[in-house]
TIBASE-631810 format. One line per field, with one value per residue (C-alpha): x, y, z. Coordinates in Angstrom, 1 decimal. Each point is the difference from the previous one (the first is absolute). Example, Ala and Ser with C-alpha at 12.3 -4.5 7.8 and 13.67 -1.06 7.14 Angstrom:
2
east: 12.3/1.4
north: -4.5/3.4
up: 7.8/-0.7
***
This chain:
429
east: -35.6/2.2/0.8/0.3/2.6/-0.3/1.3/3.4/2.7/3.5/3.0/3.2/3.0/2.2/0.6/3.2/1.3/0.3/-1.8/1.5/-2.5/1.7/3.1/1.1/3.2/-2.1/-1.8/4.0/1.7/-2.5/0.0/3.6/0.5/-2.8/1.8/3.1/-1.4/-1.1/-3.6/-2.2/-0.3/-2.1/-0.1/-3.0/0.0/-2.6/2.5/2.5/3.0/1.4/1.2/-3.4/0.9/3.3/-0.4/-3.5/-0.2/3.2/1.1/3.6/2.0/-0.5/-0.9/0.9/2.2/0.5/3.1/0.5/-2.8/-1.1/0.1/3.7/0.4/-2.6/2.2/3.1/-1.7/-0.6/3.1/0.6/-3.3/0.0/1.7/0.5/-0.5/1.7/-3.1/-2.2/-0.4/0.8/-2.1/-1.9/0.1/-3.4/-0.4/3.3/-0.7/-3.4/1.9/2.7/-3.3/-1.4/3.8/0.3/-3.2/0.5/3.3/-1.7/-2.5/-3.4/-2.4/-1.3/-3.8/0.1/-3.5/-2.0/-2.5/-0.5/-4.1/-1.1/1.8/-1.4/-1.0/-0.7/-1.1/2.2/3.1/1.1/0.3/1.0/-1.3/-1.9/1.5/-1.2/2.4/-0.1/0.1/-3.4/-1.3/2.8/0.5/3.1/0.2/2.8/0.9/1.0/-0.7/2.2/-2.1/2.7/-3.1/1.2/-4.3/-0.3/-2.7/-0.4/0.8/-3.2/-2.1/1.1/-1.5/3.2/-0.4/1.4/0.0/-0.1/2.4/0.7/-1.3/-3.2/-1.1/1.5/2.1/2.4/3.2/-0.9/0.7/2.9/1.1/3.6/1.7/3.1/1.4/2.6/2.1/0.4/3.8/0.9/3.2/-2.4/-2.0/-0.2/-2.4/-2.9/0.1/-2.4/-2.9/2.2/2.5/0.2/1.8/0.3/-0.7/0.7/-0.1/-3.2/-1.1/-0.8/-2.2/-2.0/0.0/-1.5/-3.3/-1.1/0.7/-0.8/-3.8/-0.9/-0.1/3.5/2.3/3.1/3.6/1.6/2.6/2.4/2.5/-0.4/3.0/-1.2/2.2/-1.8/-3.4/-1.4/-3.0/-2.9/-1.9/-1.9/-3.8/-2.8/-3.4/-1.2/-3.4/0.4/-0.4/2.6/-2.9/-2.5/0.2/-1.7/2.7/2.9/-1.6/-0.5/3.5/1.6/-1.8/0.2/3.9/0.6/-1.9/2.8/2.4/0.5/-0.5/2.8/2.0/-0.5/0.8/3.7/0.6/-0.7/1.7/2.4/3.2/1.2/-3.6/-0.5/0.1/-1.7/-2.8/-1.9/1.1/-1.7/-2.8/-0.3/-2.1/-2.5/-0.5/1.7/-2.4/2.0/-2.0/-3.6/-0.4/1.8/-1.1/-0.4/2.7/0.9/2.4/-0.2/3.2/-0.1/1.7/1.2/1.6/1.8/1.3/1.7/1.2/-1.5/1.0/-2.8/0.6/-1.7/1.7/-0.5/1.6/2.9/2.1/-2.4/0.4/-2.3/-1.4/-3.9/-0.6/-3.8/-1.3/-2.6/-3.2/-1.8/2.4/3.7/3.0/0.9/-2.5/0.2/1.1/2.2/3.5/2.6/3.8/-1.0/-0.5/2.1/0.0/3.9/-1.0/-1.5/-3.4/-1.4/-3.2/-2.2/-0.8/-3.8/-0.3/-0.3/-2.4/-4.2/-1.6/-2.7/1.0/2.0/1.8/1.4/2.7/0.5/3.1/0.7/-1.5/-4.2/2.1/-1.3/1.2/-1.4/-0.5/3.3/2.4/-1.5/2.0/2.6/0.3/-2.0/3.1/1.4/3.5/-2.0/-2.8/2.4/1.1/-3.6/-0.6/3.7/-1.5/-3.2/0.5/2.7/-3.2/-2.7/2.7/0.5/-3.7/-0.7/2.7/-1.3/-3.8/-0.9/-1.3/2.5/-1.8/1.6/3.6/2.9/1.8/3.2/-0.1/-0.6/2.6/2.7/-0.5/-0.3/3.3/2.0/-1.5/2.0/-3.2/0.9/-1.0
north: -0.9/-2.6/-0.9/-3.8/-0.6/-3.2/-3.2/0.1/-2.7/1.5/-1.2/-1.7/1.4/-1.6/-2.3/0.6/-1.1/3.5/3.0/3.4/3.0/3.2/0.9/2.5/-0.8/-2.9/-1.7/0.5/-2.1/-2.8/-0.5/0.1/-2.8/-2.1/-0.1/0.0/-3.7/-1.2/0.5/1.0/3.6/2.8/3.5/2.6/3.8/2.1/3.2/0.3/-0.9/-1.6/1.6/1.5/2.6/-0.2/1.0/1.0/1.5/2.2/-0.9/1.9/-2.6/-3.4/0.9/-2.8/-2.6/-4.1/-2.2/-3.2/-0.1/0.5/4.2/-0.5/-2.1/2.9/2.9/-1.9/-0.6/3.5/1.1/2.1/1.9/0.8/2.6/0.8/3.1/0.8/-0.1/-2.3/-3.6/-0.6/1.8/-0.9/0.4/-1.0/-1.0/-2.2/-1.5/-1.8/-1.0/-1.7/-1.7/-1.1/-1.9/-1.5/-1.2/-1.3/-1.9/-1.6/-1.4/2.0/0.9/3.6/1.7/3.6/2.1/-2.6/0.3/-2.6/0.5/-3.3/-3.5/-3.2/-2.0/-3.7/0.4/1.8/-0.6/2.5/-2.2/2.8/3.7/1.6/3.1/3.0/1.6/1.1/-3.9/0.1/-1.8/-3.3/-2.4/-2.0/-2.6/-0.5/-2.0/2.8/3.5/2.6/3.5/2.9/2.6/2.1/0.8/-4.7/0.4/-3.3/-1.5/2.4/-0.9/-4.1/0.7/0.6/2.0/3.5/2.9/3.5/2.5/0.6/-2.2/1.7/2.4/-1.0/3.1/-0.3/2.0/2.7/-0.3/1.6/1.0/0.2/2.9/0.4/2.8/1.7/3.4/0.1/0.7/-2.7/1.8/2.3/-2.3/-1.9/-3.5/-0.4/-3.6/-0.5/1.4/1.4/1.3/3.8/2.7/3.3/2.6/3.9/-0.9/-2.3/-3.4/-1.1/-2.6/2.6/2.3/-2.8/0.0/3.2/0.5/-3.6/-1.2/-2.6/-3.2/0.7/2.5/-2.0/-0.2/-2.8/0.1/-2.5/-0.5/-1.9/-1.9/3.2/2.7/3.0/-1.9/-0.7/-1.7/1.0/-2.1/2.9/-0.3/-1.2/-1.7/-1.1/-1.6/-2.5/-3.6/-1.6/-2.9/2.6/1.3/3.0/0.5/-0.3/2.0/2.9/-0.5/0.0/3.4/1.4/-0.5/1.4/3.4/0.1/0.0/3.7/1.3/-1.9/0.9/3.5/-0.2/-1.8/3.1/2.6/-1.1/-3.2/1.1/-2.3/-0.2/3.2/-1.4/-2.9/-1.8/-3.0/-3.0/-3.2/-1.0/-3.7/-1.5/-1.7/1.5/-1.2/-1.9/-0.9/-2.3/-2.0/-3.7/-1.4/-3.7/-2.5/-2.7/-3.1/2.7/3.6/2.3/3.2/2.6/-1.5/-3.0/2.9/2.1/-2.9/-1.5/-3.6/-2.6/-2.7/-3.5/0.1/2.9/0.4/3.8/0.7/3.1/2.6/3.5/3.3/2.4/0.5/2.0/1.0/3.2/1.9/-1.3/3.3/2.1/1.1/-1.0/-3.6/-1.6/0.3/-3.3/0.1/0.0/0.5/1.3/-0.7/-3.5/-1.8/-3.9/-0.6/-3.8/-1.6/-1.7/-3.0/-1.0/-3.1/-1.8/-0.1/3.3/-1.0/-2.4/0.6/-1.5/-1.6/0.2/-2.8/-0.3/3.9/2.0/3.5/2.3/3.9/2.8/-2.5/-3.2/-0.1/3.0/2.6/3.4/1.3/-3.2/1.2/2.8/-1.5/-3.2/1.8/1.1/-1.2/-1.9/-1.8/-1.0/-1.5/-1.8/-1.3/-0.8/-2.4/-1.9/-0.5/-1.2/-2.6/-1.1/0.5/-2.6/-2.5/-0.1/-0.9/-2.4/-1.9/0.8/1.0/3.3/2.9/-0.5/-3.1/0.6/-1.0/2.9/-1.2/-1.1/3.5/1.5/-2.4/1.2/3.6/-0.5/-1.7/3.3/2.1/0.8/-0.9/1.9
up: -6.7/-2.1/-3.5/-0.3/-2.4/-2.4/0.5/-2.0/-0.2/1.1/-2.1/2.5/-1.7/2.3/2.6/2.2/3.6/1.1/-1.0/1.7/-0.4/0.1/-1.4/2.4/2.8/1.5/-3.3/-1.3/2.7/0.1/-3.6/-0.5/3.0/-0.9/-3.6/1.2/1.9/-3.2/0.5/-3.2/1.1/-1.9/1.8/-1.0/-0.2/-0.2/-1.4/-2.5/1.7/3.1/3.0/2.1/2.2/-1.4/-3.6/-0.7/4.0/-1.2/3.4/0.3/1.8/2.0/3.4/2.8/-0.3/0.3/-0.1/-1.8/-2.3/-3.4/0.4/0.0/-3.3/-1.4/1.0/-1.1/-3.8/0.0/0.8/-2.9/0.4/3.0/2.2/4.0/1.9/3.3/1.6/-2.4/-0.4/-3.5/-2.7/-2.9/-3.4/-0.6/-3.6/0.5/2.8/-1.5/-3.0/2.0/2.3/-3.5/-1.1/3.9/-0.6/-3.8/0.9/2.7/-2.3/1.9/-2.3/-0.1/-1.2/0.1/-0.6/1.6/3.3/2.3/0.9/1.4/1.9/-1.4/2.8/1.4/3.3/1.7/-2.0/-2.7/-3.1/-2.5/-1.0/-2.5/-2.2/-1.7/-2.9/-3.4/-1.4/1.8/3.2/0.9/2.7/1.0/2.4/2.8/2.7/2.6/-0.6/1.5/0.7/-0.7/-0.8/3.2/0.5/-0.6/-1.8/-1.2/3.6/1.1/-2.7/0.9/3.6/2.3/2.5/0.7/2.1/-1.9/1.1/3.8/2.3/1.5/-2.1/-4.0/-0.1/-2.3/-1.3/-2.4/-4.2/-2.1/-2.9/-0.7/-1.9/-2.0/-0.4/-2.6/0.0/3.8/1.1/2.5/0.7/2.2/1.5/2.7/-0.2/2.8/0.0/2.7/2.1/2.7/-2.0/-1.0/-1.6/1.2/-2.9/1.1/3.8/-0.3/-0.1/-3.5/1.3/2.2/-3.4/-1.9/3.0/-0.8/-3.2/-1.7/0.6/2.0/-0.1/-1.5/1.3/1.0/-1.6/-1.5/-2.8/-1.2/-2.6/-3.3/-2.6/-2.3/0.5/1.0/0.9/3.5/1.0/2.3/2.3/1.2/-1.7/2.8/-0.3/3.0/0.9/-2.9/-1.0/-2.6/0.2/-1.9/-3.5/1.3/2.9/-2.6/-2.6/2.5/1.8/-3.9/-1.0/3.9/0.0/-3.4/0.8/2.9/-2.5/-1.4/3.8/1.2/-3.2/0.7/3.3/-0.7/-2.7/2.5/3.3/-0.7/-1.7/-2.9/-1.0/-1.9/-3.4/1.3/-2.6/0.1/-2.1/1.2/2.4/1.1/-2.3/3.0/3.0/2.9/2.1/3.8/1.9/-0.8/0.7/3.3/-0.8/2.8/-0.2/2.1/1.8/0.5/0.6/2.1/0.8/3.1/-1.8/-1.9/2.5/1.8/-3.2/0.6/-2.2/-0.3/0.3/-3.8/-1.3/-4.3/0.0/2.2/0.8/-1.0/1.2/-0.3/2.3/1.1/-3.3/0.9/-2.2/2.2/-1.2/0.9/-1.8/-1.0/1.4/2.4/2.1/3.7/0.2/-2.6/0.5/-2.6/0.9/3.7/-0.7/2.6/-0.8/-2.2/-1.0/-2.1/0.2/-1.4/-1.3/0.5/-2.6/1.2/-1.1/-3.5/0.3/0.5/2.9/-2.4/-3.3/-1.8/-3.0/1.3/0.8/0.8/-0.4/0.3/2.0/0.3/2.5/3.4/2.0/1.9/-0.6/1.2/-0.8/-3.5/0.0/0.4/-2.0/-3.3/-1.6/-3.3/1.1/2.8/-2.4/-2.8/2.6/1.1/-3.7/-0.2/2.6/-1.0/-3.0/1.2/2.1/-3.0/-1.8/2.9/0.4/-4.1/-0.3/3.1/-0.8/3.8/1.2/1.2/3.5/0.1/-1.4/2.6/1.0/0.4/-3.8/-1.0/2.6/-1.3/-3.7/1.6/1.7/-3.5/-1.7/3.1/1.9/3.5/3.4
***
């Protein structure tokens, strides 16, 4: 059964050269670069605040690294906000680092709409000619001459026809859902942080992680704390939903509620058997659940984990020098993947991206950037995290400007233009 809506006209706002949806690492990158080039540039957010995963995903600290991009000039703004642990990459302060996003952007001259939902691409043919909005000022459209995807699920680039592969390859598993939690009172003189899947502290002679198992339900029941700029906060990334698709409302509604009944269990569990955590309370939860992995979209060129592992460098690199492990959460439950591999992660270099990853196979007037380029499954979980997508977003949207100014598709951009403004902005391989 349907409801057939009325015919309505649909009020263009704006038109722009390049419209960047999403505001998180990605969505921040391109629009500050394709400003930055003097394109007209207006970015679109559906929350209240910039930063994704790293401000409204309370994500503790940026996991994975690159050299020579954008992620640099972002940590060196932030400077005074931001702190390093021994054993972290630099942390976040979160409500700081979205206002200094919002003054890159500003001085740049980008263009910024908070509150406002991309639903539907405006199309001719196959070529994206603009989108249409939903916000409180009602239902808008703006028209664009390349649109950069930054959703992280590329909603807009599904609903425009490009093709994708869900989840793993095979069987659309993908990595389970979280919620972050910050935490106050604990004593981090006592504690020591479980960073990652294999790590472990011994409490009274036992494994905390093996504690955790029995004591914490599944799907959760593993450990991982790590510090915050707040003195005496941590942050958890230790809730679990799996079975779960960030493409349904249904999915993230249950993976939201399901992760949040965790909470008081795991709380509990900290109190009785991690010292430092007696006093523990719960400040903060990340205000969206963390959704890992959706859309893979099929681009001109895919990258895989082999192209990883021996740190290729393409002949049409876009992102160089990025470095992470195999970070694959077990889809069927707590704790790593078996084909996950975090401290045991072997490959030193630095990889490098093709810039056919960010471009559809059949759409035009389209780019992609951030954890939906063409990848597969395991490359993923590698090349999702926040340093290496800023770094996807710069060039993108030094493409998304090339292509407006010369009025020719992003299929058809010459590489070596891009890679010599890549290389004057210190992105080299």
């Amino acid at each position: 059964m349907f409801y057939h809506e009325p015919p309505r006209e649909t009020p263009i706002i704006d038109q722009v050269d390049v419209l960047v949806l999403g505001g998180g690492p990605a969505g921040f990158g391109a629009a500050l670069y394709a400003a930055r080039e003097g394109a007209k540039t207006l970015l679109v957010e559906q929350e209240g605040e910039l930063g994704g995963v790293a401000t409204t995903g309370l994500m503790s600290h940026w996991t994975g690294n690159t050299k020579g991009g954008v992620y640099e000039e972002l940590l060196e703004r932030s400077r005074a906000i931001v702190e390093t642990d021994d054993e972290f990459a630099p942390l976040i302060n979160h409500p700081y680092l979205a206002t200094v996003m919002a003054n890159m952007l500003a001085e740049a001259g980008a263009r910024i709409r908070l509150y406002t939902q991309a639903v539907a691409p405006i199309m001719e043919g196959t070529r994206v000619k603009g989108v249409i909005f939903e916000s409180k000022s009602g239902r808008e459209a703006v028209m664009a001459k390349v649109v950069i995807d930054c959703t992280g699920d590329g909603d807009i680039a599904a609903r425009a026809g490009a093709e994708f592969v869900l989840g793993r390859e095979g069987d659309s598993g993908m990595q389970p859902m979280t919620h972050m939690v910050q935490l106050a009172g604990v004593d981090r003189s006592k504690i020591t942080y479980v960073k990652q899947f294999e790590g472990d502290w011994v409490v009274d002679g036992e494994s905390l992680q093996q504690l955790a198992r029995r004591a914490i339900p599944a799907p959760a029941g593993h450990v991982l704390i790590y510090p915050t700029v707040f003195p005496g906060n941590v942050i958890l990334n230790m809730t679990n939903c799996i079975g779960v698709d960030g493409t349904n409302a249904d999915d993230l509604t249950r993976a939201d509620l399901a992760c949040r009944s965790q909470i008081p269990t795991i709380l509990g569990f900290l109190q009785k058997h991690a010292p430092g955590f007696e006093k523990a309370y719960v400040i903060k939860v990340s205000s969206r659940i963390g959704v890992r992995e959706t859309r893979h979209f099929v681009g001109l060129e895919t990258i895989t984990e082999q192209d990883i592992r021996t740190a290729r460098v393409f002949d049409n690199w876009a992102v160089t020098r990025a470095h992470f492990n195999f970070d694959v959460h077990n889809i069927s439950g707590a704790g790593l993947d078996e084909t996950g591999e975090q401290e045991h992660f072997s490959q030193p270099n630095g990889y490098t991206i093709p810039y056919g990853c960010f471009v559809p196979v059949a759409v035009d007037g389209l780019l992609l950037a951030g954890r939906n380029i063409s990848g597969t499954h395991k490359a993923h979980s590698n090349y999702r995290v926040m340093p290496i997508c800023v770094n996807m977003g710069q060039a993108t949207g030094i493409a998304a400007a090339m292509c407006a100014k010369a009025d020719i598709q992003p299929r058809d951009l010459d590489i070596r233009q891009l890679q010599q403004r890549l290389a004057e902005c210190g992105v080299t391989p």
